[in-house]
N, C-alpha and C positions, 0 to 999 in steps of 0.2 A: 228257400226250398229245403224241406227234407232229405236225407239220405235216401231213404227208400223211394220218394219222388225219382231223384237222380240217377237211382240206379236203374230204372226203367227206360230212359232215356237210349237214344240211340249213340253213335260216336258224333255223328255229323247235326244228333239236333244236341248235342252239348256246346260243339265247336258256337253252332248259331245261338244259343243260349249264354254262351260265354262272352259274346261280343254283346249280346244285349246289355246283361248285368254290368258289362266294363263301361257303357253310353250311361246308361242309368247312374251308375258312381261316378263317373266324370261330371255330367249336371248336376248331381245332387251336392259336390262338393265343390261349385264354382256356385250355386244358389247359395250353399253356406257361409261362401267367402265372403257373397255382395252383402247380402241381410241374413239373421239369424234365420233357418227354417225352422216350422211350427215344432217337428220333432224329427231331433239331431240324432236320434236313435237308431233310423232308417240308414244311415250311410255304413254302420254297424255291421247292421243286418245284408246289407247288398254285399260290403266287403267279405264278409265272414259267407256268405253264399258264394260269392267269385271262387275263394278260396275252396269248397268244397266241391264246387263243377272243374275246377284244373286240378282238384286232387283225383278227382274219379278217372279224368284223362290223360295222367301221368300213369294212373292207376293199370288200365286199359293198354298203354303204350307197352309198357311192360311184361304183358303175358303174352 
């Protein structure tokens, strides 16, 4: 997800977007463990999105 994506977002559909992203990295990296996945890129890209849906709502918590 984009920034500007995110920043659209509401408080409570990040919270539910954040629990998505955290299921999505959990499987993607217990698939990685059993057998390589096609592209090991993707677990990357989910983390580094978790990371910017809990900075917006640290972000938000704050003001």
């Amino acid at each position: 997800m984009k920034q500007s994506e995110i920043k659209d977002l509401s408080a409570a559909e990040l919270q539910s977007k954040l629990g998505e992203l955290q299921k999505t990295y959990a499987d993607l990296k217990s698939a990685h463990a059993i057998s390589p996945i096609e592209n090991p890129l993707q677990i990357r890209t989910v983390r580094r999105s978790i990371a910017r849906v809990a900075t917006e709502l640290t972000k938000r918590e704050l003001q």
